[in-house]
DSSP file (Angstrom, degrees, kcal/mol; ACC not computed):
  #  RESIDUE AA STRUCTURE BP1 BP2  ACC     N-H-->O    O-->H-N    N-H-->O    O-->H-N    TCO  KAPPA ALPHA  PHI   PSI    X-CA   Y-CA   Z-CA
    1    1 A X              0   0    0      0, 0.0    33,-1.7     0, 0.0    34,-0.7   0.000 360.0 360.0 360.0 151.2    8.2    7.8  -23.9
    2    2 A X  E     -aB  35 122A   0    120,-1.9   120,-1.8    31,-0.2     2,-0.3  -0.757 360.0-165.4-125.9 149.3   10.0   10.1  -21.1
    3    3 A X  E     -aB  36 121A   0     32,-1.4    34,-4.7   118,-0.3     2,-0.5  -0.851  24.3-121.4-121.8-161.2    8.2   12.1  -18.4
    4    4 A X  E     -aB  37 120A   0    116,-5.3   116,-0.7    -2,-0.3    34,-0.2  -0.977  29.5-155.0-128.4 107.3    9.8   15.0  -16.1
    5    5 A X        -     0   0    0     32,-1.9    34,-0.3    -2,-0.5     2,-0.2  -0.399  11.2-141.4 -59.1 168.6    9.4   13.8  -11.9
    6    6 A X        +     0   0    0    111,-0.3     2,-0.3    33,-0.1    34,-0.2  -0.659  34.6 177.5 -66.4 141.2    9.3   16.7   -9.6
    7    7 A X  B     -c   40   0A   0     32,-2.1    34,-1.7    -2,-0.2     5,-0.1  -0.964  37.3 -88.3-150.0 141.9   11.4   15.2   -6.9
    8    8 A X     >  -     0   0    0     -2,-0.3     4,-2.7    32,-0.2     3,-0.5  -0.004  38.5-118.6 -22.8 120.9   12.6   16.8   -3.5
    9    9 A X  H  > S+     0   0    0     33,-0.4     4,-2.6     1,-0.2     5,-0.2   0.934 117.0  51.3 -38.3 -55.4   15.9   18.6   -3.9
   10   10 A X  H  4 S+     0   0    0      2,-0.2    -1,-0.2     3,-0.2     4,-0.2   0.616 113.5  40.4 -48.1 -30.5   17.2   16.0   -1.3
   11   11 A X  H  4 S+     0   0    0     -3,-0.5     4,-0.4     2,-0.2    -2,-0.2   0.589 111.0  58.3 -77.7 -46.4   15.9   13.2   -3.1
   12   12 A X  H >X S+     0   0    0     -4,-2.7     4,-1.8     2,-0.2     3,-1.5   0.996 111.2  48.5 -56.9 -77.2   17.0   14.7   -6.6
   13   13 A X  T 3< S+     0   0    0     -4,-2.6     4,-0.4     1,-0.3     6,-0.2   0.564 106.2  48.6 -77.0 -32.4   20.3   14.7   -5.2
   14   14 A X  T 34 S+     0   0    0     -5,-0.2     6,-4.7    -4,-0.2    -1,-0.3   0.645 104.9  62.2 -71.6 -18.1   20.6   11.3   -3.8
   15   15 A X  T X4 S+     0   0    0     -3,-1.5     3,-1.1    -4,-0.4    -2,-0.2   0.935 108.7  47.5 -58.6 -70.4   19.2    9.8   -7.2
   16   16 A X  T 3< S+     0   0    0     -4,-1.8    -2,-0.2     1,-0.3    -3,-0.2   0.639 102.9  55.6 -84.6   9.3   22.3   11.3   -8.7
   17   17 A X  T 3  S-     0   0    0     -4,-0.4    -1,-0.3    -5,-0.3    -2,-0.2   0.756 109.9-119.7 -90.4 -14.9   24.7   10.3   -6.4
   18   18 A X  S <  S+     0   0    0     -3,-1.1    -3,-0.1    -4,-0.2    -2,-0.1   0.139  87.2 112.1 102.1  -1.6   23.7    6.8   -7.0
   19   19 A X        +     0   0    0     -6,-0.2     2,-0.4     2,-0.1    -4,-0.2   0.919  69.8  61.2 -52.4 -45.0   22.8    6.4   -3.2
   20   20 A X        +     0   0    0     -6,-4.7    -2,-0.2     1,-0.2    52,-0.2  -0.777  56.4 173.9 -94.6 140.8   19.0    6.2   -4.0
   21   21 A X        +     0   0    0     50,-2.3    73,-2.2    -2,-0.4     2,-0.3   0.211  62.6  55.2-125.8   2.6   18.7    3.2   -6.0
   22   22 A X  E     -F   93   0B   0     49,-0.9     2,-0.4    71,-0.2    71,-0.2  -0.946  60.9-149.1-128.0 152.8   14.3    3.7   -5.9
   23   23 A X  E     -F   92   0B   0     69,-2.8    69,-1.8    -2,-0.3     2,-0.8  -0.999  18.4-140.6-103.2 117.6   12.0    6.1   -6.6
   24   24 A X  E     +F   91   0B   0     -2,-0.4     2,-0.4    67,-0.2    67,-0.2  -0.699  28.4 163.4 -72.6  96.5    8.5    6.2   -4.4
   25   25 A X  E     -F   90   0B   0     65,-2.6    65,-2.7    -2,-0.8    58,-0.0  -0.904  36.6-157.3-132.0 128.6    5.3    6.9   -6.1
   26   26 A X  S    S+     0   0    0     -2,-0.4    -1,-0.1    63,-0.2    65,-0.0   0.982  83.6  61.4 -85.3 -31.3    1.5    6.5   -5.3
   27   27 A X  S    S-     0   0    0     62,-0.1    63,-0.2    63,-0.1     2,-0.2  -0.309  79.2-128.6 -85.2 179.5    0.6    6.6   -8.9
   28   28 A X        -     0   0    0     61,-0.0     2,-0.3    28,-0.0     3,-0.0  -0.780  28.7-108.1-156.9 134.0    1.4    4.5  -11.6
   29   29 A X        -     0   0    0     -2,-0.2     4,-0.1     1,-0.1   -26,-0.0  -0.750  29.5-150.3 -53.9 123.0    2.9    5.8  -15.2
   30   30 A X  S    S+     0   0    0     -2,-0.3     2,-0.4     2,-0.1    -1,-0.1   0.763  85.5  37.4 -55.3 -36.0   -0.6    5.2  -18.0
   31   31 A X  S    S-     0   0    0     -3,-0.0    -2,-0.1     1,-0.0    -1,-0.0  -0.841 107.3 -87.6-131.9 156.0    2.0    4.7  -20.6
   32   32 A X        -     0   0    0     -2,-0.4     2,-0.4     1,-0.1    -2,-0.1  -0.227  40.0-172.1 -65.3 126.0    5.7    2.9  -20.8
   33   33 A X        +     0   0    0      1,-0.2   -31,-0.2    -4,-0.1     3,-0.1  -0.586  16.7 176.2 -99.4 170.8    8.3    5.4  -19.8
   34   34 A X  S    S+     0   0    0    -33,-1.7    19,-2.4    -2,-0.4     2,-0.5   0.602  70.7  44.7-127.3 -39.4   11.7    4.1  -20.4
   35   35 A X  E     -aD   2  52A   0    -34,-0.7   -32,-1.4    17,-0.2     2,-0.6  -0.860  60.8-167.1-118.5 124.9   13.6    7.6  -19.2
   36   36 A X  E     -aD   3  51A   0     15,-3.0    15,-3.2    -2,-0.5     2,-0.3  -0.908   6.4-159.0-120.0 114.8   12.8    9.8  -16.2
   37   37 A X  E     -aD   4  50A   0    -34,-4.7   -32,-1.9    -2,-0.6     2,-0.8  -0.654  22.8-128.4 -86.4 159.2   14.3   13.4  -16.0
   38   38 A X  E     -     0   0A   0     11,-3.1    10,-2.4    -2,-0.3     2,-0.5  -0.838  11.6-154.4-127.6 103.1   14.4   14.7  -12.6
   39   39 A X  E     - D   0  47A   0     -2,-0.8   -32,-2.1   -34,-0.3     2,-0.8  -0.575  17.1-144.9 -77.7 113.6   12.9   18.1  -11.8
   40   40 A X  E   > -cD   7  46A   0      6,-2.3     6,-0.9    -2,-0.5     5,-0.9  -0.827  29.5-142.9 -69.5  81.9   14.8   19.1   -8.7
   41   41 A X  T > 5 +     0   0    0    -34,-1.7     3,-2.9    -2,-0.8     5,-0.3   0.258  42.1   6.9 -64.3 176.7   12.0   21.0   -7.0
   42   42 A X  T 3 5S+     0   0    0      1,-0.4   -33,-0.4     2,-0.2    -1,-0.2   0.027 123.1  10.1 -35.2 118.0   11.8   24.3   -4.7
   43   43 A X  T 3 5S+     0   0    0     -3,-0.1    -1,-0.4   -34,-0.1    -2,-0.1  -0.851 135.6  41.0-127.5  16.4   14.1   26.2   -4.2
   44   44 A X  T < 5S+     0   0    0     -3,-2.9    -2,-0.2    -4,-0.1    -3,-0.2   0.871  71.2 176.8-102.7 -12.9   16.6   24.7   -6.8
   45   45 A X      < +     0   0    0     -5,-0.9    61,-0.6    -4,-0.2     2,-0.2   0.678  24.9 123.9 -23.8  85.7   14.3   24.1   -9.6
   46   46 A X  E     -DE  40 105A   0     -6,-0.9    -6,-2.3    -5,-0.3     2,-0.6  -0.601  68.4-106.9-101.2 167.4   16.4   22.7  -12.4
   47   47 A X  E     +DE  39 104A   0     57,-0.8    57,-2.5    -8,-0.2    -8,-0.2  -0.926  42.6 177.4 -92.3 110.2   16.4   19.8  -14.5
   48   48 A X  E     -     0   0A   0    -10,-2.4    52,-0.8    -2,-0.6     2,-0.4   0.444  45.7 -47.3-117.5  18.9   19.3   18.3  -13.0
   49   49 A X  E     - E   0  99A   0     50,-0.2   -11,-3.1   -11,-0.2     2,-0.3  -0.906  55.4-110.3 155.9 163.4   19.9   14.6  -14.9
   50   50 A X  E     -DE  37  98A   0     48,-3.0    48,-1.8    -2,-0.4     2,-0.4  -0.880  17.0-140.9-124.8 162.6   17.9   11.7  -15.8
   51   51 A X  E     -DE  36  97A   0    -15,-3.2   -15,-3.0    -2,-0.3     2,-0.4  -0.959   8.2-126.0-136.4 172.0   17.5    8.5  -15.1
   52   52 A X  E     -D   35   0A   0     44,-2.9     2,-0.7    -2,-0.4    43,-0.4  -0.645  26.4-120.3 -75.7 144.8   16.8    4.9  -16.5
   53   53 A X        +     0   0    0    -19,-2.4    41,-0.2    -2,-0.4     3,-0.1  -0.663  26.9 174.0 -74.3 110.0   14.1    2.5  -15.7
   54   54 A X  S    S-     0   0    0     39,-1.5     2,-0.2    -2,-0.7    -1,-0.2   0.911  72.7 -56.8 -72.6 -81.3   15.1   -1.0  -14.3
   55   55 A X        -     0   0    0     36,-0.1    38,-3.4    39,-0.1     2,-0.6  -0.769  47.6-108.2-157.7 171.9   11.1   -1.9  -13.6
   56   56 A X  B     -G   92   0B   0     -2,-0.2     2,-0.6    36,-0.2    36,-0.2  -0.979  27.0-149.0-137.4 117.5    8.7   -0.6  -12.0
   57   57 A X        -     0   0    0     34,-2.4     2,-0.4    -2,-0.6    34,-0.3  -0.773   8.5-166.7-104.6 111.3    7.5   -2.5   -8.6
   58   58 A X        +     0   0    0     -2,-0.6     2,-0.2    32,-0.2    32,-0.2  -0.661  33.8 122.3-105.2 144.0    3.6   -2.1   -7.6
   59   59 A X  B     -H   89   0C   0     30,-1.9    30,-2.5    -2,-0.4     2,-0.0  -0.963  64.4 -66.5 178.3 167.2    2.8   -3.4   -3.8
   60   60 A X     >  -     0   0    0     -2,-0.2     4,-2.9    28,-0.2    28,-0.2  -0.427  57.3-104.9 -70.7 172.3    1.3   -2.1   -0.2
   61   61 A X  H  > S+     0   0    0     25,-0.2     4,-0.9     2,-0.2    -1,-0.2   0.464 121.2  55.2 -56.2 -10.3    3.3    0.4    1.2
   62   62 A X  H >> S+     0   0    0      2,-0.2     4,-3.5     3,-0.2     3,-2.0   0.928 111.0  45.5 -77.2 -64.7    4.6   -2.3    3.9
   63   63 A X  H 3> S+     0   0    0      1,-0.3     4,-1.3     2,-0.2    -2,-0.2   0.808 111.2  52.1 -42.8 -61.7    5.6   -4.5    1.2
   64   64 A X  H 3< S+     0   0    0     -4,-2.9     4,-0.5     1,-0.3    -1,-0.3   0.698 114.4  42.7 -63.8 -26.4    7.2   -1.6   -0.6
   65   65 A X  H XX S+     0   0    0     -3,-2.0     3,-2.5    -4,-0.9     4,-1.8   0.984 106.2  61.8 -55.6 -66.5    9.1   -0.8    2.5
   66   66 A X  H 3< S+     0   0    0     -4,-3.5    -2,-0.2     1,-0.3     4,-0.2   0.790 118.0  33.3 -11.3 -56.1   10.0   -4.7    3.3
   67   67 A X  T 3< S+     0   0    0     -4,-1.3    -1,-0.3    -5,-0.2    -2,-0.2   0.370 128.8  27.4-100.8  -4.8   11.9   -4.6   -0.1
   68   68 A X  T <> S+     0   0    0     -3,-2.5     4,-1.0    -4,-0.5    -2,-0.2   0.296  78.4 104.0-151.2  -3.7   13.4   -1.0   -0.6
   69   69 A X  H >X S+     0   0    0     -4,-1.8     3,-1.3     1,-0.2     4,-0.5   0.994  77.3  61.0 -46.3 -70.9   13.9    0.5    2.5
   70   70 A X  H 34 S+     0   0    0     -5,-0.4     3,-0.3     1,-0.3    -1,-0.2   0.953 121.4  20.5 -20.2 -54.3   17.6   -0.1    2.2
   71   71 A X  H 34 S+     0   0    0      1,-0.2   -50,-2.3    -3,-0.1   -49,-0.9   0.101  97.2  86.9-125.2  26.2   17.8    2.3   -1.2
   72   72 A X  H << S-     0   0    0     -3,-1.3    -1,-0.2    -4,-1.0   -48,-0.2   0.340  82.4-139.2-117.7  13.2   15.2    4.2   -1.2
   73   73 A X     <  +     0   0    0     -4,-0.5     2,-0.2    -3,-0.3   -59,-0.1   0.703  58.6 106.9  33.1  63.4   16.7    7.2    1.1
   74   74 A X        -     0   0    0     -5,-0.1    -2,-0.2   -63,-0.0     2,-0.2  -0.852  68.1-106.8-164.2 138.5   13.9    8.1    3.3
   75   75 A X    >>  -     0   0    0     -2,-0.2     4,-1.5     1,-0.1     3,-1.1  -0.495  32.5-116.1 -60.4 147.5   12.8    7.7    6.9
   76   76 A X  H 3> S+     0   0    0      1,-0.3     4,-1.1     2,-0.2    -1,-0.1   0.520 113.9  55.4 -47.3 -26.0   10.1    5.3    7.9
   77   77 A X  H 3> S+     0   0    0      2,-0.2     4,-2.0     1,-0.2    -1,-0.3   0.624 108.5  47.3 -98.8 -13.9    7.9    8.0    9.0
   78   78 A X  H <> S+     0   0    0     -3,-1.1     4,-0.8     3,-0.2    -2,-0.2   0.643 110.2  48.7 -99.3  -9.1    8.0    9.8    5.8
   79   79 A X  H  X S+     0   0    0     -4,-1.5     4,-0.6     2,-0.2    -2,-0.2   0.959 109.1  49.9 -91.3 -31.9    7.4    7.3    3.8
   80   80 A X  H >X S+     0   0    0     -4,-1.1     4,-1.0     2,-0.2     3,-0.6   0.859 114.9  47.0 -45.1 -53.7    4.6    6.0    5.6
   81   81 A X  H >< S+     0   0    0     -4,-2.0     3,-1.8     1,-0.2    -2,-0.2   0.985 108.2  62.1 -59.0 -41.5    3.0    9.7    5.6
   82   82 A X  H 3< S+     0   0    0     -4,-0.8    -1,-0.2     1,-0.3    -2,-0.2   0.616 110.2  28.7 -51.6 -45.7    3.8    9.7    2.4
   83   83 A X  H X< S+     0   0    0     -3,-0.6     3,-4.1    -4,-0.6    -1,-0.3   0.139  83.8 158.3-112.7  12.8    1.6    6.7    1.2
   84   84 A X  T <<  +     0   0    0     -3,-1.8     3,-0.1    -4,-1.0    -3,-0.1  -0.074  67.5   3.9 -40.7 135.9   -0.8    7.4    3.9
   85   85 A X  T 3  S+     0   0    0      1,-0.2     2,-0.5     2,-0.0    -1,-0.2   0.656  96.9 122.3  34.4  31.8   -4.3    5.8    2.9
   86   86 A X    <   -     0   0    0     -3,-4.1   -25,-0.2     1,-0.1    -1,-0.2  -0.867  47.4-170.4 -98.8 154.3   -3.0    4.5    0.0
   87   87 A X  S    S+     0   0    0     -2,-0.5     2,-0.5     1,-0.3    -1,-0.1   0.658  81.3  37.0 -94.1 -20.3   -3.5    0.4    0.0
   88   88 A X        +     0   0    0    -28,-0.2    -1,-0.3   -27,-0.1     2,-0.2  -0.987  67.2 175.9-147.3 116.1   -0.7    0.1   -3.5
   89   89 A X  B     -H   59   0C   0    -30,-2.5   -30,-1.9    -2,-0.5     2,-0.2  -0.796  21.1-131.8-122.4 144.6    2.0    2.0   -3.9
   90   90 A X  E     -F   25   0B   0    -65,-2.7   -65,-2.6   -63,-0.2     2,-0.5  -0.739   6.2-161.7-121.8 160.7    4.8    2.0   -6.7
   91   91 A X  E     -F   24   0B   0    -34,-0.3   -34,-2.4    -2,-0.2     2,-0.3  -0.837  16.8-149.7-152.3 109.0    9.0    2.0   -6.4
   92   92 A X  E     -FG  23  56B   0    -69,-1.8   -69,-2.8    -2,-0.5     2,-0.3  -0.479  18.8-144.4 -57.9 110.9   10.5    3.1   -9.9
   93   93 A X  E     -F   22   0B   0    -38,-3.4   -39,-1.5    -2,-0.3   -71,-0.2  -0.783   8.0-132.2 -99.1 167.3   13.8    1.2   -9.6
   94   94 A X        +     0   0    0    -73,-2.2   -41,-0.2    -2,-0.3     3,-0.1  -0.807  26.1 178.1-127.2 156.1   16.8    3.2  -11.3
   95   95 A X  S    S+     0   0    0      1,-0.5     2,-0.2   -43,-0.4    -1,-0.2   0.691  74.0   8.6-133.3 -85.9   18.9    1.0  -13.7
   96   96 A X        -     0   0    0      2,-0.0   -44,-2.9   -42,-0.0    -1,-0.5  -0.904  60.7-150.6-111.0 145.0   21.4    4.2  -14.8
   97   97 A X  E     -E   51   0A   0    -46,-0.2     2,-0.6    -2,-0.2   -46,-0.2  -0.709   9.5-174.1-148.3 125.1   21.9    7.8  -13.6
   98   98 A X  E     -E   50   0A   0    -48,-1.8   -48,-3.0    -2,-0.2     2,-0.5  -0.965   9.4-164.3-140.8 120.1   23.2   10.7  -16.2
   99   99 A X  E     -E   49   0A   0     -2,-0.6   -50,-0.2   -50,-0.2   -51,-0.1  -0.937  20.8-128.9-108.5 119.7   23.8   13.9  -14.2
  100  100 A X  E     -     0   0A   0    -52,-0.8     3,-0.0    -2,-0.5     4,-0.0  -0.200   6.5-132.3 -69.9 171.8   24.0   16.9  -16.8
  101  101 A X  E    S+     0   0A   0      1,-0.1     2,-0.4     2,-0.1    -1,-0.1   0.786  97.3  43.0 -78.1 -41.8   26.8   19.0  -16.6
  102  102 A X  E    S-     0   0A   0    -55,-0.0    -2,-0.1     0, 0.0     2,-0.1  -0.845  92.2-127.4-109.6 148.9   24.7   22.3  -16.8
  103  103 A X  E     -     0   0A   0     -2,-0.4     2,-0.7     1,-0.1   -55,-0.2  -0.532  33.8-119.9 -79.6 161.0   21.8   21.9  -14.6
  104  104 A X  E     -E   47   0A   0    -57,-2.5     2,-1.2    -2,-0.1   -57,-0.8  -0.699   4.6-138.9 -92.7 136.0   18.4   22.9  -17.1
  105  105 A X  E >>  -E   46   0A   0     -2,-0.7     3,-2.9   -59,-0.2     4,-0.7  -0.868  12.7-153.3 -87.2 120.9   15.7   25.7  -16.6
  106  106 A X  H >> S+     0   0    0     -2,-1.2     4,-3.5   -61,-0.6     3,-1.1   0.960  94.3  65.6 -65.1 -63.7   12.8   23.8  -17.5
  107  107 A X  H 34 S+     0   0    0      1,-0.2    -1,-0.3     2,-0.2     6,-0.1   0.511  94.2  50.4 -72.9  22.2   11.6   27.2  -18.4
  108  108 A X  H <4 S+     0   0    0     -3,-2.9    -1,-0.2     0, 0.0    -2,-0.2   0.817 117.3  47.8 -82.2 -39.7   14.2   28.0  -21.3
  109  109 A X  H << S+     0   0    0     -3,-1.1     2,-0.7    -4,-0.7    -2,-0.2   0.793 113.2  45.3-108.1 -47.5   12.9   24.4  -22.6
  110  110 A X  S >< S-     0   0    0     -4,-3.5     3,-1.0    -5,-0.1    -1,-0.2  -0.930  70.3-140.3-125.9 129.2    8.8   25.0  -22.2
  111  111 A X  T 3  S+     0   0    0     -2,-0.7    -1,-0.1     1,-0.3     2,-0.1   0.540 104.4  16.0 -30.1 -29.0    7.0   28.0  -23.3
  112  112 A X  T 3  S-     0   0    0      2,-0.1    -1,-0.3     0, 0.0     2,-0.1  -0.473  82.0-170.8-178.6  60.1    4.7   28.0  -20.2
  113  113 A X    <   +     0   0    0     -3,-1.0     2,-0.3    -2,-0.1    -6,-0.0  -0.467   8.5 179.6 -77.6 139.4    6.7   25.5  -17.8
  114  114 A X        -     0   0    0     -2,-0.1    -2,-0.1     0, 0.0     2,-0.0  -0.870  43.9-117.4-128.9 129.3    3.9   24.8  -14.5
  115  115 A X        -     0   0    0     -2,-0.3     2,-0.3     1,-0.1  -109,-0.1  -0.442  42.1-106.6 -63.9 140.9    6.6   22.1  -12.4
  116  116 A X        -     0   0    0      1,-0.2     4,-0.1     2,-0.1    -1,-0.1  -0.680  12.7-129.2 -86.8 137.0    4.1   18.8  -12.6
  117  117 A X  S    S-     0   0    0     -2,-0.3  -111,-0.3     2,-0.2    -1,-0.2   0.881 102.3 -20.0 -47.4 -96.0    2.3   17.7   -9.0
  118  118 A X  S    S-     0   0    0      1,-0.2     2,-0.4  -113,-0.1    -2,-0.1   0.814 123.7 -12.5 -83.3 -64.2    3.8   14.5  -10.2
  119  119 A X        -     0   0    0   -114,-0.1     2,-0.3    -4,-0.1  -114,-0.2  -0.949  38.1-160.9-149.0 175.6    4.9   13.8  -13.7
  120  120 A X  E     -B    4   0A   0   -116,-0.7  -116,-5.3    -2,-0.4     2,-0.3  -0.861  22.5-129.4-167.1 138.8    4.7   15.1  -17.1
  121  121 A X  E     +B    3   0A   0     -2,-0.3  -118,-0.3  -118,-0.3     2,-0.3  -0.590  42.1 150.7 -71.8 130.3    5.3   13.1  -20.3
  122  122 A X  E     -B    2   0A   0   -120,-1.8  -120,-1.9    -2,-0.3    12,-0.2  -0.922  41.6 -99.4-151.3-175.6    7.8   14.8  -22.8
  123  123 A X        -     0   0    0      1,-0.4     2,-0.3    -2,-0.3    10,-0.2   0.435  62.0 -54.8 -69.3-161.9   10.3   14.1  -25.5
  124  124 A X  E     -I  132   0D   0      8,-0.7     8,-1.9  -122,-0.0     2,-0.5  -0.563  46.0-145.8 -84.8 143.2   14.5   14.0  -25.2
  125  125 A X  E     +I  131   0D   0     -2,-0.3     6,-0.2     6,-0.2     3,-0.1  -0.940  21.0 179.2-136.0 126.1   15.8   17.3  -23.9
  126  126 A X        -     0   0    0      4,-2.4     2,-0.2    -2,-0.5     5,-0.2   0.785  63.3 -26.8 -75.9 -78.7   19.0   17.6  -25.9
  127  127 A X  S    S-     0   0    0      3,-1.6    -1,-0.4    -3,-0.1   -23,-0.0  -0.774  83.0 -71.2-147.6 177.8   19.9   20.7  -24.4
  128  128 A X  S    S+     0   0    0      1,-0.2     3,-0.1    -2,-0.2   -23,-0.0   0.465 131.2  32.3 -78.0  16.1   18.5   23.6  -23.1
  129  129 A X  S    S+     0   0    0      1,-0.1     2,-0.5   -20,-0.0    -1,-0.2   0.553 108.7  93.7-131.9 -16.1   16.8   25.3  -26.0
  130  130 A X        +     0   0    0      2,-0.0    -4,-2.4     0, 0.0    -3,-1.6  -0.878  43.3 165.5 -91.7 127.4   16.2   21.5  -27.6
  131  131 A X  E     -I  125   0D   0     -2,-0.5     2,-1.0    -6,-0.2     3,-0.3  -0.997  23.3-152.4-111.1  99.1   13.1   19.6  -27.0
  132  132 A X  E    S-I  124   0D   0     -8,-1.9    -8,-0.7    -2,-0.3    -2,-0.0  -0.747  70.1 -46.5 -88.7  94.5   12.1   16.4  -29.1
  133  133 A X              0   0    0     -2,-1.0    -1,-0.2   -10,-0.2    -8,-0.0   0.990 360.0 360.0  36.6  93.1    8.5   16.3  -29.1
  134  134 A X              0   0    0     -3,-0.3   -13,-0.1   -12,-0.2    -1,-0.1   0.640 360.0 360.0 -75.8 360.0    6.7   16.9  -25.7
């Protein structure tokens, strides 16, 4: 199983330079994802690469700082607002980084694309007019 992040253009973009080596998330994928494509949010929103899953590391937000600060390419005070009143917080480690050549519109790809708060499950996206079972 795959989903689609939205992730901060800034964020997006440090994934695929290989500088961020975590992803920050207060929720928890329900089902195993192996593949995450990375919705580059407002103003570029494209699909601009994927990434692999090392593991996925659940702790408080201190802990998760303690251990990821380093690679996870955010200041202390946004990452703290960030997980504000959460007690468990998750940091998607990235294993390998495939940045497409043409960035995607998510809306060539789905009929009635809404960018996900947080994730959405899909298939392989092949290209931009192929989609293997969302």
């Amino acid at each position: 199983m795959n989903v689609i992040l939205s992730i901060k253009p800034q964020y997006a973009n440090a994934i695929i330079t290989g500088e961020k080596k975590v992803e920050f998330r207060k929720l928890a994928f329900k089902r195993e994802v192996k593949k995450v494509y990375i919705y580059s949010s407002a103003p570029e929103q494209r699909i601009i690469g994927y990434f692999i899953i090392e593991d996925i590391i659940s702790d408080s937000p201190k802990g998760l700082w303690k251990k990821f600060k380093k690679v996870g390419v955010i200041n202390e005070g946004d990452f703290f607002e960030y997980f504000s009143n959460k007690e468990i917080g998750y940091s998607i480690r990235i294993k390998s980084v495939k940045k497409f050549r043409n960035q995607l519109d998510p809306k060539q790809i789905f009929a009635d694309f809404v960018p996900p708060q947080s994730y959405m499950y899909c298939g392989e996206i092949e290209s931009s007019r192929t989609l293997k079972a969302c």
